[in-house]
N, C-alpha and C positions, 0 to 999 in steps of 0.2 A: 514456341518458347520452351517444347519440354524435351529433352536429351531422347534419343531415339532406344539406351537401354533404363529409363525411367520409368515405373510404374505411371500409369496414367489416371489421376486421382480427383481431375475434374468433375465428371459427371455425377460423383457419389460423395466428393468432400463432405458435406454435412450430414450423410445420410449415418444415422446413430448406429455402431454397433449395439447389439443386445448387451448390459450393463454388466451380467454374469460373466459374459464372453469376455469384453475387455476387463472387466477387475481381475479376474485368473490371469489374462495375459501381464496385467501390469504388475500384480500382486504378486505372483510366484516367486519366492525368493528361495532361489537355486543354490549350490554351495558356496560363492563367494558370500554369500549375508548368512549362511550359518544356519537359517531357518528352511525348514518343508514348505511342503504343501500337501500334507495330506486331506485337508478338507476340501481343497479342490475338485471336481466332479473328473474323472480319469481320462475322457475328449480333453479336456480345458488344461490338464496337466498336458499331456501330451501336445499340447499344440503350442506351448509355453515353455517348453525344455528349452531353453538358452537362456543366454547370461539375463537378468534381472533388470526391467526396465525401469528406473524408479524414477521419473521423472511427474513431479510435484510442481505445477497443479496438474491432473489430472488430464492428458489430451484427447483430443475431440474423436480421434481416429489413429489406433496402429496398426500396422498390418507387419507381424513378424515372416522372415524368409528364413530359410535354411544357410547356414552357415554364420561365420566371421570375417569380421575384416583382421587382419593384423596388422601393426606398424610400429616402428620405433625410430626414435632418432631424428626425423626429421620429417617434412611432409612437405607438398606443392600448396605454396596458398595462392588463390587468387580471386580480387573482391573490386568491384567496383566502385568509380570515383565517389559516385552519390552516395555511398554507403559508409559514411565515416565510423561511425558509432558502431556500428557490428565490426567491423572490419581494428577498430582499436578493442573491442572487450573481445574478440576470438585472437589476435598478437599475443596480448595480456592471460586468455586460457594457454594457449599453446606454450609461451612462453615460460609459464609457471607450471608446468610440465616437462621442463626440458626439450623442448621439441622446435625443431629448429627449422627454420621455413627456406626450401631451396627446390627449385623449379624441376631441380634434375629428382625430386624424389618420387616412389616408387606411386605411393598416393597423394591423391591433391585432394583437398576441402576448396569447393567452389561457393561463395556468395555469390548469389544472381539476385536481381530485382526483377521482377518476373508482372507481364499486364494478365492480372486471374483477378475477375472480382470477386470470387470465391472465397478469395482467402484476407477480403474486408484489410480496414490499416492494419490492424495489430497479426493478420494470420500469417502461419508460415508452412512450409512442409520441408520435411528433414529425412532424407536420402541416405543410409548407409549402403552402400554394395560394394563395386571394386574401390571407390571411392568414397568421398563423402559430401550431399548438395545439399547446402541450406536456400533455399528461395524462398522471396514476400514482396510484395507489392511494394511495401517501404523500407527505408533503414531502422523502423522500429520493429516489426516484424521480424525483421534476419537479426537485430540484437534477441527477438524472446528466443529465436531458434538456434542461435550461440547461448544460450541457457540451458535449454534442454538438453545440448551438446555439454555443455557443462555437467552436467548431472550424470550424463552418461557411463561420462570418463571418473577415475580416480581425482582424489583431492588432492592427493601427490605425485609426486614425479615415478613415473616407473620403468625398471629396464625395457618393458614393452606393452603394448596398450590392445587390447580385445574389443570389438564393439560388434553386438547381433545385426546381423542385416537384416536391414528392415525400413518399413516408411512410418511418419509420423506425419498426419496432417491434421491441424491446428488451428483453434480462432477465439478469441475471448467469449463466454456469454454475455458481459457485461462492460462499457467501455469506461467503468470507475471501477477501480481496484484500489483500496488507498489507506491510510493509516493517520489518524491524528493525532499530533505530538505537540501536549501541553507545556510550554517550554514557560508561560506565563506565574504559575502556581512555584516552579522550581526550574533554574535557568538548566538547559540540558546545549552544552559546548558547540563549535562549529566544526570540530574533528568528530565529534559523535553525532552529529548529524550527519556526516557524510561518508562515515561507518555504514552508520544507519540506510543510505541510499543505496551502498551496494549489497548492500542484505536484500532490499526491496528488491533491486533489480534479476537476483538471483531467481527468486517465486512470482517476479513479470510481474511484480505490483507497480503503479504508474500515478499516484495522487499522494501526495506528500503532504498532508493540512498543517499547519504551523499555528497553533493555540497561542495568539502571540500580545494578547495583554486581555490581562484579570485583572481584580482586584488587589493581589499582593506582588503583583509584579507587570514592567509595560516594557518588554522588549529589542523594540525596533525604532533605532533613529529617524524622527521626524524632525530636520532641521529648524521648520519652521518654531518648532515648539521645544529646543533644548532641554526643557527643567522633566519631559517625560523620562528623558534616561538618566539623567541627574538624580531624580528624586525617584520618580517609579520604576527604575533600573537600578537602585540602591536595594530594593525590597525584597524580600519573596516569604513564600510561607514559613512558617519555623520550625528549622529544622532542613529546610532546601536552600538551594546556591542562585545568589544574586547573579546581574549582569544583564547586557544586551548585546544587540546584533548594530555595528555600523549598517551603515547603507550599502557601501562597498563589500562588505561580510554577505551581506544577506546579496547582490547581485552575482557575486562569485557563486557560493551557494546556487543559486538557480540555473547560471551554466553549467555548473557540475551534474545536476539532476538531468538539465536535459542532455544532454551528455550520454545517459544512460536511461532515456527514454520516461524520467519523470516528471511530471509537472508541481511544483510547490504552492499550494494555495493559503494565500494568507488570511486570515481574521482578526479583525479590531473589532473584539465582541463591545455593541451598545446596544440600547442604551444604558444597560445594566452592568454590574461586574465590571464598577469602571473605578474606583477606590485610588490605586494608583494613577489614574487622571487626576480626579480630582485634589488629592494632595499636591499635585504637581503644579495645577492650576486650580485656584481658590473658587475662582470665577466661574467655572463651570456645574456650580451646585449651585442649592438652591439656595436665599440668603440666610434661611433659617435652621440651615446645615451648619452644625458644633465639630461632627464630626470630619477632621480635615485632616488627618495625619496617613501615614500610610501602614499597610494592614497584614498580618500576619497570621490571621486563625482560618478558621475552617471554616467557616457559617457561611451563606449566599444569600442574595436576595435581598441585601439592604442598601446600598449603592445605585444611585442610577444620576446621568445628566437632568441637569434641571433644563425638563421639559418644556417651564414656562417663563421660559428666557432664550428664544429661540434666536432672536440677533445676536445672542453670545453661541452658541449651543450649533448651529446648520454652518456659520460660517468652519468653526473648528474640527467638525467632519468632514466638512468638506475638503476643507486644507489639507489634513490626514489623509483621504483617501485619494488625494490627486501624489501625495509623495507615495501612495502604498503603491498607486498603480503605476508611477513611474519605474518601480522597484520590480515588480513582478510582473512578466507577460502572460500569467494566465488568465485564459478567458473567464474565469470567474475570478469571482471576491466575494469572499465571507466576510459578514457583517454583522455578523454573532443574533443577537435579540432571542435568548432566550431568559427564563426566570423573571421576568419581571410584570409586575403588577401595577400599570399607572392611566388613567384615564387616557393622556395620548398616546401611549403604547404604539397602539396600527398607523397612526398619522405616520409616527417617527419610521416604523419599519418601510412605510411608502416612500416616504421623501429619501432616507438613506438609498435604499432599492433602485429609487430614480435617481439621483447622483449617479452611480454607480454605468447605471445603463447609457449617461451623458458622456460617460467616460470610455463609452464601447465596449464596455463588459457585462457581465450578467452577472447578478446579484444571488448567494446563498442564504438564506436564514433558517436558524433552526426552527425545527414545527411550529412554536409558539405563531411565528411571523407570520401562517397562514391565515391570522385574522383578517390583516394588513390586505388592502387592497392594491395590490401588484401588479406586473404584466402576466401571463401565466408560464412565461419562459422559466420567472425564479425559478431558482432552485429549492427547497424542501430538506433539509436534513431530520429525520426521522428519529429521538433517542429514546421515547418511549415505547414502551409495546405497543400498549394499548388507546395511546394516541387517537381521537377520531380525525382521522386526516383525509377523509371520505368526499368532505365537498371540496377540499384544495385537489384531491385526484381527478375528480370530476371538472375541475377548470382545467383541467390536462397541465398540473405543476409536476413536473418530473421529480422524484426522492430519491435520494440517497439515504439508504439502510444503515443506520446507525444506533438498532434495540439494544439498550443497554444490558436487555439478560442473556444476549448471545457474545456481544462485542464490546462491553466495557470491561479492558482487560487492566485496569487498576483494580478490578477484582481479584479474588484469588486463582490463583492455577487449582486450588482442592479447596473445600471449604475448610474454612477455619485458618488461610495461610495468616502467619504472621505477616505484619506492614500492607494487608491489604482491606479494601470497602468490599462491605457487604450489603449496602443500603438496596442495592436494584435486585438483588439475587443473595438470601441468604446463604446459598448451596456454594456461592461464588461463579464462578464459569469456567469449567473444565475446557479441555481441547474436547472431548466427546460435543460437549453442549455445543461449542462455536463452530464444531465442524454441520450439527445436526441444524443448522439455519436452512430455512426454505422460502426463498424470495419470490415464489411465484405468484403470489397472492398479489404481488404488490405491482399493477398493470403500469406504471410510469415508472418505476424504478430505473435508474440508470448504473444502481452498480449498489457497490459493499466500502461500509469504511470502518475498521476497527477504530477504536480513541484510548488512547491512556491520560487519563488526568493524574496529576502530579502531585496534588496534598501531602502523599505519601511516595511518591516517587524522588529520594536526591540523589542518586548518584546513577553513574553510566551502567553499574552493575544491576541494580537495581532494576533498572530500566529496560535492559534485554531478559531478563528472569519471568517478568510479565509480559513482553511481546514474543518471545520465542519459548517456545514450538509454536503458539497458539496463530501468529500470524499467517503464517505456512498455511492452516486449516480454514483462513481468513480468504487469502489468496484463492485457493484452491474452490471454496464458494462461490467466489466472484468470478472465476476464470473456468469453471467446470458446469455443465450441464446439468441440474439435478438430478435426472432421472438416471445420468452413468454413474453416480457422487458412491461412495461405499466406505463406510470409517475403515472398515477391517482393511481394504485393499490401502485407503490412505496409509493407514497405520505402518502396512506390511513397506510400502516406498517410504514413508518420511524416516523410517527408521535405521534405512541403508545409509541415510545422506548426512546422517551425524559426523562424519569426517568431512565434511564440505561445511557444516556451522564450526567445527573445532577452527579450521583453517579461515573461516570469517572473523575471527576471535570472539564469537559469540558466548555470554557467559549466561547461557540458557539453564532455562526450568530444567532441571534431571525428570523427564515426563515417564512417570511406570508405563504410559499405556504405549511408551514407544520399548520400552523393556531397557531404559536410559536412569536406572535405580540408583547408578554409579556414574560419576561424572564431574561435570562445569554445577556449579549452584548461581 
């Protein structure tokens, strides 16, 4: 399967370069980014002399060649049937380039789906030389390697286009990359969600969590039960934007992500954080519950299904969970179960858990739910530090990394920002902090998910100000090795690719430590 003038990159694909080595090759920013390299060791410069590789996150292996390719005008595309999705977002780069696809041109970009187990679902390897070959085993794989082609090239159109020759080969560390977006607390649009997607797909993030009913707001049309978007889709915190997602919003939605290699996973956090339920339906608390209206501060932890009305209470999850899962094909469901304090607590976390699994999926809950006696397949979402999550690791529950003092980016981008929580981290959480995460400790982990909670999040601006830069250094955790990882070198790539966020319409954190002083706010 490998072209007879192709580097041959099977036998060493995983084998690490030494982390020095590659951060010099990738970090070097040569004259088009304006910056040196004088701290570089003077082998590592000289081995680094061409154009600037700045591709974010981080890849597994690059082997730079001698020279360039040049081109303009037009290019040879050719991609395979199987290959939808790379083959529509590389039309869409090229396109938006000006660069016009015609068989007779001088260079072609070939997609290939290539049998290398090597290079696992997500891997891929990226070929510059007289041409240009993106091959992976799937069509997700040749979409992340139409990314890093992305990154390569300019954000804009240019009279002619330079790319170093060289090979990139490529693989996730991690097969959860992912971002959660509390749409519950304050409604965040279905045009800014799907903003939001191609942002993700740009930094090959792949898990989309949808925070999709609290207390002060319930999201997502469940037919069976109308008065949840009637009443609890009337709601949100004060000061954020009401509303909810049809059925049909939210299935469009989910084509669109996977489209572009993401999966959307939903939660209907119980049995706690359920306030807009309950105002919705009377019935579902407990009968010596006053409080029935729907809610709008800030407080947690007082809200829960009445536990001990369970012929009201298991029928009405369950009816929810049969439309959530008609809604969304991902193989999990999030079921929330955090904050809460109630004698049958673990019961509930069990019974929801097994629903769930009745329904062919696998069930998420947050740490709390590891009381709950589960299958050991749950999943484990992780948001305290220092959590002991020691005997659920020990039944082999896989986690997802979600420490609030690295990745609750409703924090500040610096400490002291204005409209931001300091509760988990007074310092707030810098891009240094979230980049400096080290997941190896954690022997079941299956990935990284930043979360923005919404108290303080209303508007779309808002909203990208606290996920960018910082998610980029999210991504790059999840998708980068530790032991190659290096802020200076991130620093030196994320900082080149500010005209590909301007061209996202990203209305990003101005971050000093990318030397972005001046800018988008």
């Amino acid at each position: 399967m490998r072209r007879a003038d192709e580097p041959n990159l099977l036998g060493a694909f995983f084998e690490m370069k030494p982390s020095s080595k590659l951060g010099a090759l990738l970090a070097c920013l040569i004259a088009a980014a304006g910056i040196g390299c004088s701290h570089a060791p003077p082998a590592a410069v000289a081995e680094a002399a061409a154009p600037v590789v700045r591709i974010v996150p981080l890849p597994r292996s690059v082997e730079a060649h001698s020279g360039e390719l040049q081109f303009s005008g037009a290019v040879a595309l050719e991609a395979p049937v199987a290959a939808p999705n790379a083959r529509r977002a590389l039309e869409e780069l090229l396109a938006g380039l000006g660069l016009a696809a015609d068989d007779a041109a001088a260079v072609r970009i070939r997609l290939q789906l290539v049998d290398d187990a090597a290079l696992g679902p997500e891997g891929y390897r990226l070929v510059v030389g007289d041409g240009i070959a993106l091959s992976a085993q799937t069509d997700t794989g040749l979409l992340h390697a139409v990314q890093s082609l992305r990154q390569l090239l300019p954000a804009q159109a240019q009279p002619e286009y330079r790319l170093p020759r060289l090979v990139v080969a490529d693989a996730p560390a991690y097969r959860w990359r992912g971002v959660s977006l509390d749409v519950a607390r304050s409604f965040l649009p279905v045009d800014y969600l799907e903003r939001h997607i191609d942002r993700m797909v740009f930094f090959k993030l792949n898990r989309l969590h949808l925070h999709l009913t609290d207390d002060q707001g319930w999201r997502i049309e469940i037919k069976r039960y109308p008065k949840l978007v009637e009443i609890g889709g009337a709601s949100a915190v004060k000061g954020g934007r009401t509303g909810y997602y049809t059925q049909e919003e939210l299935k469009h939605l989910v084509a669109y992500a996977q489209a572009r290699g993401i999966t959307i996973v939903p939660e209907i956090d119980m049995p706690g954080h359920v306030q807009s339920a309950l105002a919705s339906y009377n019935e579902l608390a407990c009968d010596d519950v006053d409080n029935l209206s729907t809610y709008s501060g800030l407080e947690v932890g007082f809200s829960v299904l009445c536990l001990y009305k369970p012929d009201v209470v298991y029928p009405f999850v369950r009816n929810v969970l049969e439309e959530v899962v008609a809604i969304f094909p991902s193989p999990e469901i999030h079921v929330g179960g955090d904050e809460v304090k109630h004698p049958l607590y673990a019961d509930f976390v069990a019974r929801a858990a097994a629903m769930v699994e009745e329904m062919g999926r696998t069930a998420i809950v947050w740490e709390e739910g590891s009381v709950a006696d589960t299958r050991p397949d749950v999943l484990l979402q992780l948001w305290n530090d220092n959590y002991a999550i020691d005997a659920a690791v020990a039944k082999g529950h896989p986690l997802i990394l979600s420490p609030c003092t690295y990745f609750y980016l409703d924090h500040g981008n610096y400490a002291g920002q204005p409209g931001t929580y300091d509760w988990c981290r007074k310092e707030g959480v810098p891009l240094e902090r979230v980049y400096g995460f080290d997941p190896t400790a954690f022997k079941t982990a299956v990935g990284i998910e930043a979360a923005l909670w919404s108290e303080l999040v209303h508007s779309d601006a808002t909203a990208d100000n606290r996920l960018w830069p910082r998610l980029a250094a999210v991504a790059e955790v999840a998708w980068s090795p530790v032991e190659q990882r290096d802020y200076a070198g991130f620093v030196q790539r994320m900082s080149t690719l500010r005209p590909h966020l301007d061209a996202l319409g990203i209305r990003y954190h101005a971050e000093p430590d990318l030397g972005w002083g001046e800018g988008r706010h």
